[in-house]
KELUMBA-178113 format. One line per field, with one value per residue (C-alpha): residue number from 1; residue in three letters; x, y, z. Coordinates in Angstrom, 2 decimals, always signed. Example, Ala and Ser with C-alpha at 12.3 -4.5 7.8 and 13.67 -1.06 7.14 Angstrom:
BEGIN
n c(1:2);
res c(ALA:SER);
X c(+12.30:+13.67);
Y c(-4.50:-1.06);
Z c(+7.80:+7.14);
% end
This chain:
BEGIN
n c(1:2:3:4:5:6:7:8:9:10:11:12:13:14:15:16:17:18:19:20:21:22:23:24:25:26:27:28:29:30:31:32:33:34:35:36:37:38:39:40:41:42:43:44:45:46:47:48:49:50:51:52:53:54:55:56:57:58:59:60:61:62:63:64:65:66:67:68:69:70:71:72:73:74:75:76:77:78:79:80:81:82:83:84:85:86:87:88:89:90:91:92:93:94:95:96:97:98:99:100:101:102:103:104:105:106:107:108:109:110:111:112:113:114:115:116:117:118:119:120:121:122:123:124:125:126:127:128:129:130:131:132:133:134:135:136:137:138:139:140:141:142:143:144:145:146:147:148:149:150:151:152:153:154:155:156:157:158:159:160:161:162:163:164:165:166:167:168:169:170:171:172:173:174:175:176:177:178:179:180:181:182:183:184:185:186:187:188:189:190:191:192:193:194:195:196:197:198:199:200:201:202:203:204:205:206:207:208:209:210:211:212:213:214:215:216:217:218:219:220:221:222:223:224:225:226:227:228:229:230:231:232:233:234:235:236:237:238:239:240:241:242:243:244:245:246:247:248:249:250:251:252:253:254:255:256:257:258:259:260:261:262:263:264:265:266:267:268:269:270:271:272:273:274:275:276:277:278:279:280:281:282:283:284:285:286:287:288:289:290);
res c(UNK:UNK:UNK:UNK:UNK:UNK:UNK:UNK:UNK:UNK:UNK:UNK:UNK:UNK:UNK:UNK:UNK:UNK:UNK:UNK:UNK:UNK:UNK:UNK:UNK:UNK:UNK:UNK:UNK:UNK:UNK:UNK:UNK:UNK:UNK:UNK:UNK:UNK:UNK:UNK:UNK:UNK:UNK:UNK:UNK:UNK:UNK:UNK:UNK:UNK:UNK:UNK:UNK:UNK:UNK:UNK:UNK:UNK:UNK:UNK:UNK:UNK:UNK:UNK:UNK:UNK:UNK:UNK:UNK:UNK:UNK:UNK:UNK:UNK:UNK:UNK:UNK:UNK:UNK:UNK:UNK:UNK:UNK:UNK:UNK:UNK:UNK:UNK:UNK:UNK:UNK:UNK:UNK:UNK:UNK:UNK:UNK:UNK:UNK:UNK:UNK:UNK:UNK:UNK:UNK:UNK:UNK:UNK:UNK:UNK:UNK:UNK:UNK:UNK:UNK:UNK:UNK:UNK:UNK:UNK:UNK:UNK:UNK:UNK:UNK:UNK:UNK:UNK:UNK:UNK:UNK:UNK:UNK:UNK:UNK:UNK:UNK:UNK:UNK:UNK:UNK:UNK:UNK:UNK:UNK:UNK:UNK:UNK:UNK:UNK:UNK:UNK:UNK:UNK:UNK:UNK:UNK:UNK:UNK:UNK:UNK:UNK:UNK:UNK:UNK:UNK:UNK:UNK:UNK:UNK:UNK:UNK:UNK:UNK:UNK:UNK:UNK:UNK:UNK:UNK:UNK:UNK:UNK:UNK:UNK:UNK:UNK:UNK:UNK:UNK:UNK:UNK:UNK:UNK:UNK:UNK:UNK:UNK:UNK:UNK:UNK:UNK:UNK:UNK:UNK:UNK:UNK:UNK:UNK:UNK:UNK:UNK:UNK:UNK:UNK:UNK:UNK:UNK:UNK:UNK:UNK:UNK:UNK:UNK:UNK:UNK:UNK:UNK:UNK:UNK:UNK:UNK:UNK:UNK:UNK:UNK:UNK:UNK:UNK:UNK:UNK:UNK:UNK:UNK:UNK:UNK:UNK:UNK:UNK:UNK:UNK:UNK:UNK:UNK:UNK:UNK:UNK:UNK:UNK:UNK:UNK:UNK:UNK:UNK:UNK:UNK:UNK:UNK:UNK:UNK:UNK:UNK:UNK:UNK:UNK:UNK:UNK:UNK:UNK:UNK:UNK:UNK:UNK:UNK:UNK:UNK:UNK:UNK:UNK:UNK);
X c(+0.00:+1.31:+2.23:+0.33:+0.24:-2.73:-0.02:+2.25:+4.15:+3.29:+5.05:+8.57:+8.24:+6.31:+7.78:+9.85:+13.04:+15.79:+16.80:+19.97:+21.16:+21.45:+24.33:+27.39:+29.81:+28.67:+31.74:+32.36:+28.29:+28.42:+24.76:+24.97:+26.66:+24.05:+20.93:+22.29:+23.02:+19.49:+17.92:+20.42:+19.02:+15.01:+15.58:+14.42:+15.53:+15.99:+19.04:+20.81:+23.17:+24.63:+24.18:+26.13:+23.68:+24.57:+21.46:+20.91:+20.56:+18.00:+15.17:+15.95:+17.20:+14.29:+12.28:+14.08:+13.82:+11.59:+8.97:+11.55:+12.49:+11.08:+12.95:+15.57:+17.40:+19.34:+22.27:+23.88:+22.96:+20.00:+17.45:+15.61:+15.00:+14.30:+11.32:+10.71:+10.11:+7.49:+3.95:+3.23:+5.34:+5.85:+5.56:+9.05:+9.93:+7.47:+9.00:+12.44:+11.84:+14.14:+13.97:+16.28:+13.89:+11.30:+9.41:+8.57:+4.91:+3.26:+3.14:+3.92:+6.68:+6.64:+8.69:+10.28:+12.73:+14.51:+17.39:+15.77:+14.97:+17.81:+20.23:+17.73:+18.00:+21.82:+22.48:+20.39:+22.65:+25.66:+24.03:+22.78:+19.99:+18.03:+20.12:+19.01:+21.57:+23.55:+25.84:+25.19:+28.14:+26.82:+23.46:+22.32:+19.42:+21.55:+21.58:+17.90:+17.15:+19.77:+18.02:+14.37:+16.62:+17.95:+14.44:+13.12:+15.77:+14.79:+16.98:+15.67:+18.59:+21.03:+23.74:+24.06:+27.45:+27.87:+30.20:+27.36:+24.99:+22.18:+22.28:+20.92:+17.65:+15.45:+17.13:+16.10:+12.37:+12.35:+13.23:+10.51:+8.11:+9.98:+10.54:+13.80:+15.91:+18.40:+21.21:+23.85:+27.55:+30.30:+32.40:+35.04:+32.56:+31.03:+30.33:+28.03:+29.68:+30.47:+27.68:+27.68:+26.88:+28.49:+26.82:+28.75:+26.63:+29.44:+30.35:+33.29:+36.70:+35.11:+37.85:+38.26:+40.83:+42.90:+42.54:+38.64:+38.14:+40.53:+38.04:+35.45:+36.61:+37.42:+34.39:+31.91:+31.65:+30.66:+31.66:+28.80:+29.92:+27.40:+30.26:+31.90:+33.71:+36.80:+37.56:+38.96:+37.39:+39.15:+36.53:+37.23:+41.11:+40.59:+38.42:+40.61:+43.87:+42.13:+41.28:+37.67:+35.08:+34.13:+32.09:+31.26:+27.86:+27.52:+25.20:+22.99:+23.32:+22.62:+19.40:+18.18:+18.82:+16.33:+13.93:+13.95:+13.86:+10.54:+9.56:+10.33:+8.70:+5.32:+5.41:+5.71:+8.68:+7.29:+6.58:+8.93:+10.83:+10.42:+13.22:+14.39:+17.07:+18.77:+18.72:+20.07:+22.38:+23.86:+23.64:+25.80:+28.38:+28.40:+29.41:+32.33:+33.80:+36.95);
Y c(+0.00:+3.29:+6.22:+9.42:+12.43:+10.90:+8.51:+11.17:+10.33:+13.78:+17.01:+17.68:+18.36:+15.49:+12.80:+10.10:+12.04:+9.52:+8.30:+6.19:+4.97:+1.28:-0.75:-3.01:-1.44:+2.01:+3.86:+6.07:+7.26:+11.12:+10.69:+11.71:+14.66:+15.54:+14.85:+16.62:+19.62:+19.81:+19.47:+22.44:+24.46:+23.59:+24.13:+20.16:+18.66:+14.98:+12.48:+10.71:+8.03:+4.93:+1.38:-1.12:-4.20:-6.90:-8.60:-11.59:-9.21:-7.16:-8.30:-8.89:-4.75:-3.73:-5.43:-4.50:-0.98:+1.25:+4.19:+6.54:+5.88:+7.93:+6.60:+4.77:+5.16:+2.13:+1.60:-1.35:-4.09:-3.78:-2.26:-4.97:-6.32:-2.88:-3.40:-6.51:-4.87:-2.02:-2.31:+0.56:+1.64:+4.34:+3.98:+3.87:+1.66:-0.84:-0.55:-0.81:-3.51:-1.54:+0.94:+2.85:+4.85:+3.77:+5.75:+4.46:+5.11:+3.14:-0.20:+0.65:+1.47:+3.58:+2.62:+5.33:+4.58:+8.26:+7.37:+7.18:+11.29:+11.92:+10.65:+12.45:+15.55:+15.55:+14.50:+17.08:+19.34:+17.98:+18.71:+15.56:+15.98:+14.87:+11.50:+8.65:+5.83:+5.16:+2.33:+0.83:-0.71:-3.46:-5.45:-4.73:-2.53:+0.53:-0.13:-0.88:+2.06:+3.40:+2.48:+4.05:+7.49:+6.88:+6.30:+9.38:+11.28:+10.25:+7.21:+4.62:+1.92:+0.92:-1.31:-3.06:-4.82:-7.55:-9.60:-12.44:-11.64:-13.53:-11.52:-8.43:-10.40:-8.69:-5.30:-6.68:-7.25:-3.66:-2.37:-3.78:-2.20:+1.25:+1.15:+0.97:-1.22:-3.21:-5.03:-7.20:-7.99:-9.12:-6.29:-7.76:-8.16:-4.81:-3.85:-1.51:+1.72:+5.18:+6.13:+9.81:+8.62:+5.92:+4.96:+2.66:+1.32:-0.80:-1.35:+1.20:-1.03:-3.56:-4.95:-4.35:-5.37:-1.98:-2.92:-3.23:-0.24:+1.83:+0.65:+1.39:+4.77:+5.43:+5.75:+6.11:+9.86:+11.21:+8.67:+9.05:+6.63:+5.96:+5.76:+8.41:+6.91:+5.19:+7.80:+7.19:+3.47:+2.02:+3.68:+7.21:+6.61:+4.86:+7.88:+10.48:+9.08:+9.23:+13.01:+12.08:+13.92:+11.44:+12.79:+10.81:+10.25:+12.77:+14.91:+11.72:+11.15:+15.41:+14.90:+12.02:+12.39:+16.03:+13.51:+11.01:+14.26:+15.34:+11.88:+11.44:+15.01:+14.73:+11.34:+12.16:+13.23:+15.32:+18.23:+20.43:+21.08:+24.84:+26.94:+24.13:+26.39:+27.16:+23.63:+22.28:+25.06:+23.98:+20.28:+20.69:+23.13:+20.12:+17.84:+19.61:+19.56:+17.88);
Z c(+0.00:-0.63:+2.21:+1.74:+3.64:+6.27:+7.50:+8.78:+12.26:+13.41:+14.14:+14.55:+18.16:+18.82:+21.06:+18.86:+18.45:+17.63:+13.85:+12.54:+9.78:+9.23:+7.12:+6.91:+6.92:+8.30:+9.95:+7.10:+6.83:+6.37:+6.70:+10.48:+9.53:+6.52:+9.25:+12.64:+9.91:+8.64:+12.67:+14.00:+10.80:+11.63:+15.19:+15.74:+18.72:+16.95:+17.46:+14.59:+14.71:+13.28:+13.67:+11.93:+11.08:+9.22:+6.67:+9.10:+12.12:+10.56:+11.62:+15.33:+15.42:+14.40:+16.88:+19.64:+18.74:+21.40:+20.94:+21.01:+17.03:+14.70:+11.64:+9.73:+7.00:+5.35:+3.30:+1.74:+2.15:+3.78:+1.24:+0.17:+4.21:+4.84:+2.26:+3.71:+7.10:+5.41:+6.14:+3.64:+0.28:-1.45:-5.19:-5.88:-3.44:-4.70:-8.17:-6.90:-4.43:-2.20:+0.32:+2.32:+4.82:+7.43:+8.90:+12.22:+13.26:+15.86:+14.66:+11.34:+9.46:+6.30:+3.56:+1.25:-1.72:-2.01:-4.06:-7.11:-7.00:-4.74:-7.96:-10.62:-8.70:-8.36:-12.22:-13.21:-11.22:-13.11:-16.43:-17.20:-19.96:-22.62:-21.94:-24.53:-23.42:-20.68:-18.83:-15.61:-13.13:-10.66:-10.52:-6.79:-5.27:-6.02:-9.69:-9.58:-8.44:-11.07:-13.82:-12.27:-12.51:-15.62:-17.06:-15.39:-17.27:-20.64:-21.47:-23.51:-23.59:-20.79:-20.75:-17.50:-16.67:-14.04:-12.61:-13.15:-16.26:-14.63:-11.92:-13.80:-15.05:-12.31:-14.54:-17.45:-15.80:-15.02:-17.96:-19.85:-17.60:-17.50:-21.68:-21.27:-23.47:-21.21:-22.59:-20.26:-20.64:-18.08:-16.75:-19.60:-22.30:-22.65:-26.59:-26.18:-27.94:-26.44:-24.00:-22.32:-18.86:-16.84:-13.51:-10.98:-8.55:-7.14:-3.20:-2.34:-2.35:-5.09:-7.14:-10.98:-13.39:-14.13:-18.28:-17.93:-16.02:-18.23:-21.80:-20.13:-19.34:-22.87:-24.21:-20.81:-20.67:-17.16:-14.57:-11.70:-9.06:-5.64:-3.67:-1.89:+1.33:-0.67:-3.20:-5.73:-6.96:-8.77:-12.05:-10.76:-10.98:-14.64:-15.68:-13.97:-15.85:-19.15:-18.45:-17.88:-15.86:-12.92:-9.41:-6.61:-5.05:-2.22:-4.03:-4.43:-0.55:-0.33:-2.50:-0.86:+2.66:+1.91:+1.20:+4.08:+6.39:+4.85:+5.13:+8.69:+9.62:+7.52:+6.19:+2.47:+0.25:-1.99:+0.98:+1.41:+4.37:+6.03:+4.48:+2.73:+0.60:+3.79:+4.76:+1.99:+2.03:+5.20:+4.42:+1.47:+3.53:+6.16:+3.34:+2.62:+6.16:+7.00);
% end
């Protein structure tokens, strides 16, 4: 079922004040940072911290977790028991099969996919328009909701390469219900042609052979790579020698985490915050902090 405004937790000020983010490993989260930000800003007296949570624990944390919780928000790899654990999802999520925000109400817990707009939002701001085609890195619940962005943006064929083809069927799935033409090659076996996006949805520290990552920098155009706590990957170094433009994803994280904060005040992303300029203003300043 999807979340709509009438399922809102409440106000900020009401009593369920604490909020973490969930994942394996989490230590290098700036999404601490992004949240306590964006509470100083509103003048919201909420608590965010980390939890490190491995798949097979998932369940149990949740459980355990008292009245005082107001929300989660997950990272790798816990998206899809994160959707799991919804009793009500958001459109996207349902599309996705992921989500990386609950919203903790009651008994129930709202579940929000906010990567999807959070990456649209962000490419946008790196110029990223009228895109037709485009190349996906990595087969997981990131690149799922990769491809939801890249269809939102206008492209009509993605290549998707994976360490296992097979893996990317549930891609292939997807893109038949989005319109989006999906072919599939191994990470060594991409023939796809010059593309002018490249999106690398890979884990940060995932291996790649240097000659693999160096063709596909060749002809990839802008490297956008998820990952921003091991900088470079081992793409951004491969694009970066070739002279190519590459970014990393905290913009994405920026873009979404504005989105699980209007979920976890109102209980729907589409409302803005108050003042949300400033917010994001300071958000993005906090990003930039040593």
């Amino acid at each position: 079922m999807t979340a709509t405004t009438a399922d809102a937790p409440g106000t900020p000020g009401a009593e369920a004040s604490v909020l973490e983010v969930w994942g394996d490993p989490i230590a290098h989260s700036l999404s601490p940072r992004l949240h306590a930000a964006a509470y100083r800003e509103l003048g919201w007296a909420w608590q965010y911290g980390r939890r490190r949570v491995a798949a097979d624990e998932f369940a149990a944390e949740i459980a355990g977790l008292g009245l005082a919780y107001r929300g989660l928000s997950i990272t790798f790899p816990l998206k899809a028991e994160a959707f799991a654990a919804a009793t009500r999802l958001d459109e996207t999520s349902v599309l996705t099969g992921a989500a990386n925000t609950l919203v903790l109400r009651g008994g129930e817990r709202l579940g929000f996919n906010t990567d999807v707009d959070g990456l649209v939002a962000d490419l946008t701001e790196q110029g990223v328009a009228g895109l037709a085609e485009a190349r996906i890195v990595g087969a997981g619940a990131t690149a799922t909701s990769a491809l939801v962005a890249l269809a939102r943006l206008g492209a009509d064929r993605v290549e998707v390469l994976a360490r296992r083809p097979e893996a990317a069927a549930p891609l292939v799935g997807l893109g038949e219900r989005l319109g989006v033409g999906i072919s599939v090659a191994t990470l060594l076996g991409s023939d796809g042609g010059p593309v002018p996006l490249t999106l690398s949805t890979l884990p940060g520290g995932a291996e790649l052979p240097a000659d693999a990552a160096a063709r596909l920098a060749g002809d990839g155009g802008l490297l956008y790579d998820v990952v921003y706590g091991h900088w470079p990957t081992v793409l951004a170094d491969a694009w970066q020698r070739a002279g190519a433009p590459a970014v990393d994803g905290r913009g994405m994280l920026l873009q979404q985490a504005v989105r699980q904060i209007r979920a976890f005040a109102t209980g729907e992303v589409t409302e803005p915050l108050p003042r949300e300029q400033d917010v994001v203003a300071v958000m993005r300043s906090a990003l930039m902090e040593d």
